[in-house]
MIDREN-447725 format. One line per 5 residues: number of its first residue (from 1); their letters; for each residue x, z, y of N, C-alpha, C, CB. Coordinates in nm, 3 decimals. Glycine has a CB too. Example, Ala and Ser with C-alpha at 12.3 -4.5 7.8 and 13.67 -1.06 7.14 Angstrom:
1) AS) 1.319/0.780/-0.569/1.230/0.780/-0.450/1.320/0.780/-0.330/1.131/0.905/-0.447 | 1.285/0.708/-0.225/1.367/0.714/-0.106/1.290/0.787/0.003/1.408/0.572/-0.060
end
This chain:
1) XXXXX) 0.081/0.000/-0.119/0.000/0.000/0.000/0.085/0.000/0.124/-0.092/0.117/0.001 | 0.015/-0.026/0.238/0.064/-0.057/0.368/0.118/0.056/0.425/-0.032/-0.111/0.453 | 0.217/0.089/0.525/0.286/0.222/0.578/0.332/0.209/0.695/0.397/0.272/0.505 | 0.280/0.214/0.798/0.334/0.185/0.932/0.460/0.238/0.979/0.247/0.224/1.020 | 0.564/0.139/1.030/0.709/0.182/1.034/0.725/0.096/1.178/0.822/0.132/0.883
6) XXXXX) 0.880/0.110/1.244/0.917/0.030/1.398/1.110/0.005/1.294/0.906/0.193/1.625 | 1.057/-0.148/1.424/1.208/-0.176/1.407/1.266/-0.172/1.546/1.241/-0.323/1.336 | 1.363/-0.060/1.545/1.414/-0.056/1.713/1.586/-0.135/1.712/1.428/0.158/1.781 | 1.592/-0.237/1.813/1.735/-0.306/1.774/1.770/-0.364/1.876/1.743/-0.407/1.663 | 1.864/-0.433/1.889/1.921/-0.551/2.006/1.949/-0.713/1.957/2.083/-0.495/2.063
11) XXXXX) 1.914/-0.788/1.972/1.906/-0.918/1.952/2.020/-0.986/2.003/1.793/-0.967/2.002 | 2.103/-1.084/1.965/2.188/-1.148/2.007/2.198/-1.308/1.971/2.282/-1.077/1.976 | 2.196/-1.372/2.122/2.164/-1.552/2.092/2.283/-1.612/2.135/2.026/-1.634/2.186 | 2.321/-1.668/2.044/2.458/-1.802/2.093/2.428/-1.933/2.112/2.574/-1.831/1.981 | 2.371/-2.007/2.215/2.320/-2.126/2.226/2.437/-2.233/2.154/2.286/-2.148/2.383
16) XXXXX) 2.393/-2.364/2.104/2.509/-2.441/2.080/2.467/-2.539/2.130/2.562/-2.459/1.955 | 2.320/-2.567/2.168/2.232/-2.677/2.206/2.150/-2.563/2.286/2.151/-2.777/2.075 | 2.062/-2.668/2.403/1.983/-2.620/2.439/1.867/-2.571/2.456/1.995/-2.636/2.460 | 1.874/-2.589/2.343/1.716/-2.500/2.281/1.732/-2.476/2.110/1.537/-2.626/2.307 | 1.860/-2.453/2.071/1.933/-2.427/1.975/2.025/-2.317/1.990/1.988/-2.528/1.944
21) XXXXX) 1.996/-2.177/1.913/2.107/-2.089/1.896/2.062/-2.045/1.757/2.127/-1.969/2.014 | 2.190/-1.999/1.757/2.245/-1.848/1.637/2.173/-1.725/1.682/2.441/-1.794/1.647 | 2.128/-1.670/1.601/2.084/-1.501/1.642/2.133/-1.467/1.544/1.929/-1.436/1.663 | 2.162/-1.317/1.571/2.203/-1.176/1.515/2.163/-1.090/1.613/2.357/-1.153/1.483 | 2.244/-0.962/1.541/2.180/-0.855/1.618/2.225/-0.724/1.522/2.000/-0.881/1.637
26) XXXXX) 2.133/-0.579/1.575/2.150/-0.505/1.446/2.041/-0.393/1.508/2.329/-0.447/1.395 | 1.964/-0.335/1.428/1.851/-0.251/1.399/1.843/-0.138/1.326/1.774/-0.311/1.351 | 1.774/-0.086/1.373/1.733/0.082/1.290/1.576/0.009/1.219/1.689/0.275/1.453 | 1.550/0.039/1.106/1.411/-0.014/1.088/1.349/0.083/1.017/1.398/-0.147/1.020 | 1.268/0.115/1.014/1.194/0.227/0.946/1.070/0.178/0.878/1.154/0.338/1.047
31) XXXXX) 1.062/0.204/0.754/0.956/0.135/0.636/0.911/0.230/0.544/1.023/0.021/0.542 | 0.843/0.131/0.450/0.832/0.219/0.354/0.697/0.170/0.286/0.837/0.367/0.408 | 0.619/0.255/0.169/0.519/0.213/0.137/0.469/0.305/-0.024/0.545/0.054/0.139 | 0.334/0.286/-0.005/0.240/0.354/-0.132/0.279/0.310/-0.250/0.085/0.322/-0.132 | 0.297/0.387/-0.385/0.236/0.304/-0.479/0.190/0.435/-0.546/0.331/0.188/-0.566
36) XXXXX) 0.094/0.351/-0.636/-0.014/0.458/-0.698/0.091/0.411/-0.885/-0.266/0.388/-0.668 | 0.092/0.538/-0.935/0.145/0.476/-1.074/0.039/0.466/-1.174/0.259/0.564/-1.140 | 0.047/0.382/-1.279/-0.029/0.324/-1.388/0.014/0.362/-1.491/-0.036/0.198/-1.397 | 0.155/0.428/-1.524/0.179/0.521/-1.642/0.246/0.587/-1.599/0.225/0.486/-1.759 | 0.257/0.728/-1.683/0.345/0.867/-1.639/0.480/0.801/-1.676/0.308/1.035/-1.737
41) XXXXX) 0.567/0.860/-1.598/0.700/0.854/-1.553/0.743/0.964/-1.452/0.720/0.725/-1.495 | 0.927/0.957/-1.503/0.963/1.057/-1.394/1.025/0.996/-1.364/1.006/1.180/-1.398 | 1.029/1.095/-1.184/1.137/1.028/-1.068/1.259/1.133/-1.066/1.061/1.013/-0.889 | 1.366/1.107/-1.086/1.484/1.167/-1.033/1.525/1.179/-0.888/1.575/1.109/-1.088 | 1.529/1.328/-0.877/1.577/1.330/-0.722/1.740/1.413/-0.771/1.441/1.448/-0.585
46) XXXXX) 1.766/1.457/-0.665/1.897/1.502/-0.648/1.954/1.644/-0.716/1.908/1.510/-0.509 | 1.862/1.716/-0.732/1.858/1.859/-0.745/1.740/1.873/-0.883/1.805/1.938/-0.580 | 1.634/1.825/-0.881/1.541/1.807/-1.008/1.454/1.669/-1.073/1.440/1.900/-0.978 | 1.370/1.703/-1.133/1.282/1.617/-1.160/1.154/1.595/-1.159/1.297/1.601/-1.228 | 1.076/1.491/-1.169/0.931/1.558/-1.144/0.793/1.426/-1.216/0.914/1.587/-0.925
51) XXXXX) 0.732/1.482/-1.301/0.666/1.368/-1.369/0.562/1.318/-1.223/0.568/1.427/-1.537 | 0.556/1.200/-1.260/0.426/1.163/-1.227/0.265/1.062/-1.318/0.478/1.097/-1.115 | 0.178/1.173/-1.281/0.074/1.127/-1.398/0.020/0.959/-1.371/-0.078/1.244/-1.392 | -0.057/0.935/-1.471/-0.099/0.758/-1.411/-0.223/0.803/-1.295/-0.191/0.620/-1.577 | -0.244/0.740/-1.158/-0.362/0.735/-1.063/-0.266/0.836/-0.940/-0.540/0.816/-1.143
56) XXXXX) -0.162/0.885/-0.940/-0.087/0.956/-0.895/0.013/0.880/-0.766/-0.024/1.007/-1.013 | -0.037/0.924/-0.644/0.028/0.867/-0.534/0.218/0.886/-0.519/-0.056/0.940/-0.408 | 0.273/0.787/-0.450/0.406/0.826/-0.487/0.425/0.713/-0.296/0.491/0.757/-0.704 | 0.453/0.847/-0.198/0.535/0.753/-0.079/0.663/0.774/-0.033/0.473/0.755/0.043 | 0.688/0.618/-0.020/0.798/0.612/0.005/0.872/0.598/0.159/0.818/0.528/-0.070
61) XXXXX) 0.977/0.639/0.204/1.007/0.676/0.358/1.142/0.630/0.323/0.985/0.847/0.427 | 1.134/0.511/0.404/1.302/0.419/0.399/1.341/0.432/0.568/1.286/0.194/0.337 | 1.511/0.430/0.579/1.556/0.386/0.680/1.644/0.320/0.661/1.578/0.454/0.754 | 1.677/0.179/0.702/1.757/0.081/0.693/1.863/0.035/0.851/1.652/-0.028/0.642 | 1.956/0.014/0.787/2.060/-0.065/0.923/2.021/-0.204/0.887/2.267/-0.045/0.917
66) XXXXX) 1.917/-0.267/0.955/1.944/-0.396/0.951/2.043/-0.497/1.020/1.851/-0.428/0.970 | 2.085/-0.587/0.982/2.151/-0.737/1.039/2.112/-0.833/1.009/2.269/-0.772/1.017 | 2.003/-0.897/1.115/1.939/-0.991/1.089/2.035/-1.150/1.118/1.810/-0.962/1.171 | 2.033/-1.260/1.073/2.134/-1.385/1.063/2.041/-1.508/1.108/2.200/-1.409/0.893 | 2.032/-1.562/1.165/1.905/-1.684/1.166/1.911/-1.762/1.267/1.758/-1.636/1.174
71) XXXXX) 1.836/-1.885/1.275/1.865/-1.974/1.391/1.711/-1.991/1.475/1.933/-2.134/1.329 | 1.758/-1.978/1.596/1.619/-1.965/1.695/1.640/-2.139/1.716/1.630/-1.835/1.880 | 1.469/-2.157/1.758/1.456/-2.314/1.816/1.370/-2.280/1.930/1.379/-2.442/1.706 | 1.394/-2.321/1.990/1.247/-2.321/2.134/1.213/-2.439/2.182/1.280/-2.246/2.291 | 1.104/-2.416/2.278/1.030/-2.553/2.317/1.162/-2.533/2.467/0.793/-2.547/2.354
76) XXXXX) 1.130/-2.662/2.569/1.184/-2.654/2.686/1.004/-2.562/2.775/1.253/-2.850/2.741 | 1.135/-2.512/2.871/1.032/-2.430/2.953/0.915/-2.461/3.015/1.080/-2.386/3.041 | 0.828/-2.438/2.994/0.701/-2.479/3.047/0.619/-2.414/3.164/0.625/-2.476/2.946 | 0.618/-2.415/3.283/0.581/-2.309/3.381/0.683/-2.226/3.368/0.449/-2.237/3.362 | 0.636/-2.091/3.343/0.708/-1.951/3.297/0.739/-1.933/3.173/0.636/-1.837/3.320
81) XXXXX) 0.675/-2.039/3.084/0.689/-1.953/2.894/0.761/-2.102/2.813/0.453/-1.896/2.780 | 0.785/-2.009/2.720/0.903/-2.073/2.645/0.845/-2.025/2.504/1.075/-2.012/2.690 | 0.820/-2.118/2.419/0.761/-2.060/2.301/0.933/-2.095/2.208/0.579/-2.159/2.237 | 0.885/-2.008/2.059/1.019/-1.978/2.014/1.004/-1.969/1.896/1.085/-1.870/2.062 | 1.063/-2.026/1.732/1.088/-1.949/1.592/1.210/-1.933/1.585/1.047/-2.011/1.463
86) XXXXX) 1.231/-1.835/1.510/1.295/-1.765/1.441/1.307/-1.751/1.291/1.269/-1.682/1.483 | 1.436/-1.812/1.219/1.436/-1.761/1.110/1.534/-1.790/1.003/1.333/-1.778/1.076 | 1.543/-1.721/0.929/1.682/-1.622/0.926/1.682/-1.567/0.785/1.682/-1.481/1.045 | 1.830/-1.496/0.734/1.804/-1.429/0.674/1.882/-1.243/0.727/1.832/-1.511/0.553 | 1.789/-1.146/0.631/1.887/-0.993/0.673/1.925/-0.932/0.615/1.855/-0.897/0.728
91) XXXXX) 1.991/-0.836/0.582/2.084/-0.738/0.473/2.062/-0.622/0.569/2.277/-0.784/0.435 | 1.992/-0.549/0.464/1.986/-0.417/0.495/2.010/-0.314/0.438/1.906/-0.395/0.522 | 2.143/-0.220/0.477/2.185/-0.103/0.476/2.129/0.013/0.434/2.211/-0.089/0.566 | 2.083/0.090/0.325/1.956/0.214/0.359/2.031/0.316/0.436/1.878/0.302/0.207 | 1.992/0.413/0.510/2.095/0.553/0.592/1.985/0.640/0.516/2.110/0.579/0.822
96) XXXXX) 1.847/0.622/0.480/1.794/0.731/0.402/1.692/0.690/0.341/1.761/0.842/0.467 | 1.649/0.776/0.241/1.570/0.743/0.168/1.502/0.879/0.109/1.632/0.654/0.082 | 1.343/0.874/0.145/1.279/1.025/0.048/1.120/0.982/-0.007/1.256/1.202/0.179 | 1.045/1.034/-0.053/0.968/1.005/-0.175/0.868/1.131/-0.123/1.059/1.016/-0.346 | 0.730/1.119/-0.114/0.619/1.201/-0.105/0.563/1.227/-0.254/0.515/1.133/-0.009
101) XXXXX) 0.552/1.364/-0.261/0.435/1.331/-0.385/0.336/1.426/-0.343/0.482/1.360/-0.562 | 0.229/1.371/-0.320/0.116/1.441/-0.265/0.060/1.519/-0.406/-0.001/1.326/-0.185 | 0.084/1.457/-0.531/0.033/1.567/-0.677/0.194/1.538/-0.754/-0.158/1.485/-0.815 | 0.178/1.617/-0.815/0.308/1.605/-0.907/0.314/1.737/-1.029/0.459/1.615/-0.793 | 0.398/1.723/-1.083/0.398/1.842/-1.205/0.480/1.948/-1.141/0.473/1.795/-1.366
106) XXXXX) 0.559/1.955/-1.032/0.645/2.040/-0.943/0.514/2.084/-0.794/0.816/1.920/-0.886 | 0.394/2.007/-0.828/0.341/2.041/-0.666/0.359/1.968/-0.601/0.383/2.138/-0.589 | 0.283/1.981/-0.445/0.299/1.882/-0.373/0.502/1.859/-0.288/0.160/1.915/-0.263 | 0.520/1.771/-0.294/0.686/1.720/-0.278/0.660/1.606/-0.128/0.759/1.604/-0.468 | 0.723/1.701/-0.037/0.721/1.628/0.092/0.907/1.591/0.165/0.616/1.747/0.206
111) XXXXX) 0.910/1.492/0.166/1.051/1.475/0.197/1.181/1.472/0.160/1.064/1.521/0.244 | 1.169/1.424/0.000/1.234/1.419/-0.096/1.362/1.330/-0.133/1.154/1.407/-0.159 | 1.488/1.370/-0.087/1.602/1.237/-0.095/1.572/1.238/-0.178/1.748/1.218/-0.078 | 1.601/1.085/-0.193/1.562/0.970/-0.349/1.667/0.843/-0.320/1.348/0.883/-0.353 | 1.836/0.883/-0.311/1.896/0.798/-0.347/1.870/0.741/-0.463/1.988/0.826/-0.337
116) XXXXX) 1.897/0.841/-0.591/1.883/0.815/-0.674/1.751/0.725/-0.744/1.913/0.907/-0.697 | 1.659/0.706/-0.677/1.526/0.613/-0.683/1.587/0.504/-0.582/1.358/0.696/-0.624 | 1.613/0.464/-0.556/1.618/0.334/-0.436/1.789/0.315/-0.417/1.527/0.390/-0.249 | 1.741/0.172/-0.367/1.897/0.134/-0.362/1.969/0.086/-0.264/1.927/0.051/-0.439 | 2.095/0.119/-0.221/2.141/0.104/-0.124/2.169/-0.019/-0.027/2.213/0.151/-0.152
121) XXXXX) 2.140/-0.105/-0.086/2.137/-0.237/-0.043/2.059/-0.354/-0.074/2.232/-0.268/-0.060 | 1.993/-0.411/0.054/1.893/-0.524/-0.016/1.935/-0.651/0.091/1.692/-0.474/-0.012 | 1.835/-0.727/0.102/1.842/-0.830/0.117/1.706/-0.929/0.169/1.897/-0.849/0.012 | 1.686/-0.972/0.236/1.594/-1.058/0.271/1.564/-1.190/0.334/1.552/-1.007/0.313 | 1.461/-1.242/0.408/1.426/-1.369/0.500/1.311/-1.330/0.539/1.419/-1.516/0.439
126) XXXXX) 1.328/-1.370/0.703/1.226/-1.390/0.807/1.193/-1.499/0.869/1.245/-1.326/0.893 | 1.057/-1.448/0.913/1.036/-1.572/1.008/0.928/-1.499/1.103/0.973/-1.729/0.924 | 0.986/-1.550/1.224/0.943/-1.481/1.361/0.916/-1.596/1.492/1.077/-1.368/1.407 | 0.776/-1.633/1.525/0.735/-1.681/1.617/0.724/-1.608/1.724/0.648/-1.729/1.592 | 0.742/-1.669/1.831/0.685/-1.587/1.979/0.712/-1.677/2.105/0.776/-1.427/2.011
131) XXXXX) 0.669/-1.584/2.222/0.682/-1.665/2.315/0.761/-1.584/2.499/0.517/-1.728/2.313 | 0.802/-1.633/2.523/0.901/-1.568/2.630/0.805/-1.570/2.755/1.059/-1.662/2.659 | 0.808/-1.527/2.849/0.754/-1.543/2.960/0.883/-1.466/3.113/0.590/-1.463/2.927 | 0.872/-1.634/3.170/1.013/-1.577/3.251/0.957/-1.467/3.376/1.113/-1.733/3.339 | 1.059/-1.364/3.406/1.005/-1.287/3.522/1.117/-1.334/3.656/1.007/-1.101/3.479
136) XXXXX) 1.225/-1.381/3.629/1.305/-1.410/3.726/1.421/-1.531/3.646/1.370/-1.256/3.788 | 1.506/-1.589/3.728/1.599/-1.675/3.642/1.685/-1.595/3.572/1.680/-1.771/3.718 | 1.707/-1.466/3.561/1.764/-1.383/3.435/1.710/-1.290/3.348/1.852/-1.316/3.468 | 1.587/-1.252/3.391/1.505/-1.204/3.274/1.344/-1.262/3.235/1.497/-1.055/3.301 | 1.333/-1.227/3.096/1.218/-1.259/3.064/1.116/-1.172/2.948/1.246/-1.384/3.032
141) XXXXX) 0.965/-1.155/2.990/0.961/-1.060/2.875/0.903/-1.140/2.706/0.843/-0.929/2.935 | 0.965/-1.114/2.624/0.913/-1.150/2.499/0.875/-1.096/2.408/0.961/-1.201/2.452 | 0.705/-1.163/2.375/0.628/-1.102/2.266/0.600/-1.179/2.137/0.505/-1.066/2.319 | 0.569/-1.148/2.045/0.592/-1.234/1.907/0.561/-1.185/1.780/0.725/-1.269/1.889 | 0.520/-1.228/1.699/0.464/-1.207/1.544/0.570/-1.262/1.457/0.315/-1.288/1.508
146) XXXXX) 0.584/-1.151/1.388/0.676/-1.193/1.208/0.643/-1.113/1.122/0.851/-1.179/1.187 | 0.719/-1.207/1.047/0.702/-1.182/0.838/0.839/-1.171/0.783/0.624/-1.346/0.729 | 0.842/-1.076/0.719/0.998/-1.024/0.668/0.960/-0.988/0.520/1.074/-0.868/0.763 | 1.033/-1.055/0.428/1.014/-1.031/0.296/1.142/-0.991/0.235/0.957/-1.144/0.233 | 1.177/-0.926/0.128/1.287/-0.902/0.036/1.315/-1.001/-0.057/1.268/-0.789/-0.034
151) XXXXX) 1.443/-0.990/-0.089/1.446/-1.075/-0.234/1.471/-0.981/-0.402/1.595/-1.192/-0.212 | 1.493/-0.833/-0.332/1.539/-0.768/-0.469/1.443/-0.699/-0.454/1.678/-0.696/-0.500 | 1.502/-0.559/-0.599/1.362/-0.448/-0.616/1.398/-0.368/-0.513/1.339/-0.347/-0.771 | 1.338/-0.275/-0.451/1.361/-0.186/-0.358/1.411/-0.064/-0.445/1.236/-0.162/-0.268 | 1.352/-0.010/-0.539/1.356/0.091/-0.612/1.431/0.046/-0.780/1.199/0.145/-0.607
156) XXXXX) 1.454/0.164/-0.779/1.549/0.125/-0.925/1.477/0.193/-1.056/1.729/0.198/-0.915 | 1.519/0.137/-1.173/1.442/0.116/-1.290/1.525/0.210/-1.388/1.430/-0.047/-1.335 | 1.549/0.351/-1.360/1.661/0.461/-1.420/1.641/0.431/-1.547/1.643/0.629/-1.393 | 1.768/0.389/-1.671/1.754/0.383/-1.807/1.710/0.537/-1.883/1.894/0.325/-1.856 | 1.795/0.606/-1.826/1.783/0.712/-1.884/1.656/0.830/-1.861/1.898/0.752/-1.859
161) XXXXX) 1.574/0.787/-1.731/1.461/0.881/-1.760/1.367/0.756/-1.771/1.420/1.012/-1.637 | 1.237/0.857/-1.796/1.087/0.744/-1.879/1.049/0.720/-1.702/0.894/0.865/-2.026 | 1.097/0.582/-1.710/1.038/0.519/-1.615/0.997/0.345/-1.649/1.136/0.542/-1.499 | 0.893/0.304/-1.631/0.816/0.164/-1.640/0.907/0.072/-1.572/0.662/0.160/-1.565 | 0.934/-0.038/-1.628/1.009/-0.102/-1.554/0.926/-0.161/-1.425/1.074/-0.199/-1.639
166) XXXXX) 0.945/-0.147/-1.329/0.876/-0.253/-1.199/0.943/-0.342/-1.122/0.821/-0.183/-1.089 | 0.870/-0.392/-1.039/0.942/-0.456/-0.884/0.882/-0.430/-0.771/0.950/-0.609/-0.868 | 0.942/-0.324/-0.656/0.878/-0.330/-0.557/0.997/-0.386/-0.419/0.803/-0.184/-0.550 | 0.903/-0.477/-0.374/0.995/-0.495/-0.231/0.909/-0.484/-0.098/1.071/-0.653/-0.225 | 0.980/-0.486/-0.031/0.913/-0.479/0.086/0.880/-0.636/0.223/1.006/-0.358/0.140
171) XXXXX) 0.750/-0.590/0.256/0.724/-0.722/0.297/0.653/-0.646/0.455/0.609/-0.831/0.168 | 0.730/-0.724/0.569/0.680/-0.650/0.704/0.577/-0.755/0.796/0.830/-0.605/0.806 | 0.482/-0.708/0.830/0.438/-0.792/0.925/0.482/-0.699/1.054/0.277/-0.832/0.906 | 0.579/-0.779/1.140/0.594/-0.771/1.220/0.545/-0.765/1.386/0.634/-0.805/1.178 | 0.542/-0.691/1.451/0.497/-0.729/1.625/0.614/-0.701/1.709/0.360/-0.625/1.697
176) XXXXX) 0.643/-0.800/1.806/0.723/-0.801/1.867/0.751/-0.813/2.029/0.757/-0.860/1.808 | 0.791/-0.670/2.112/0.808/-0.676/2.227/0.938/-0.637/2.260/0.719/-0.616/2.284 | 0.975/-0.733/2.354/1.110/-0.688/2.407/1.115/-0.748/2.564/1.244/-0.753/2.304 | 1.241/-0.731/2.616/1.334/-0.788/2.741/1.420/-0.862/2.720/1.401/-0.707/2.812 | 1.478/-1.000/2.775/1.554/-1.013/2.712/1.566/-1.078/2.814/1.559/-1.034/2.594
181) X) 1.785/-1.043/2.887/1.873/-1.068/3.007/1.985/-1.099/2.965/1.890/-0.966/3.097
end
């Protein structure tokens, strides 16, 4: 299920053409998401363990260093606005990772490192439309919609405790406001 998170960052454009650049950048992003389990399994945390029954909520609370890679195109300026895609691919860093269990065989579990559940490094592609609107010949404000998907599992599939094999990744719909001088 869905989990409302922000990506706070700085954007960086290298024109090579004129309505052609490189972007990068780098971000704090904050995610995450529900899943309800369908068979009992345990999660390993750091210090213990803890079953979870099948119908049993399990959330997850990610923070990632993103670096997003991708090439912007824009229209030429029109009046004040400048429409724009974006898209790219990103590698993201985790800095933390913890696990809710609102029921569990330990009780309710709020804020739970879960290196050991999730993995330190993933991987993805975006794509990000929007549109600029100039306020002066050096700044402009820009707003915009994207889609950010993974390519790996987010969470890991421990051999050694009873866990179901899965795949979860993460997929963002994005909103986007910024400045940009």
């Amino acid at each position: 299920g869905a989990k409302a998170g922000f990506d706070l960052g700085i954007n960086v454009l290298y024109y090579f053409k004129e309505n052609y650049a490189a972007s990068s950048g780098i971000s704090f992003l904050s995610a995450g998401g529900r899943q309800i389990a369908i068979e009992p399994h345990t999660l390993v945390f750091n210090s213990f363990t803890a079953e979870v029954a099948p119908g049993d909520e399990m959330i997850y609370n990610l923070r990632y260093l993103n670096i997003p890679l991708g090439a912007r195109l824009q229209t030429n300026q029109t009046g004040s606005m400048t429409y724009f895609a974006d898209l790219g691919l990103d590698i993201r860093l985790r800095l933390k990772s913890t696990i809710d269990l609102p029921v569990s065989s330990e009780g309710p579990i709020n804020g739970e490192q879960a290196k050991t559940e999730v993995y330190g490094l993933n991987a993805g592609w975006h794509v990000h439309i929007g549109l600029e609107y100039e306020m002066s010949s050096e700044t402009s404000l820009v707003a915009g919609l994207g889609f950010d998907h993974d390519f790996f599992d987010v969470t890991k599939d421990l051999e050694d405790a009873d866990q179901p094999g899965d795949r979860s990744t993460l997929g963002i719909i994005r909103f986007r406001f910024g400045v940009k001088f």
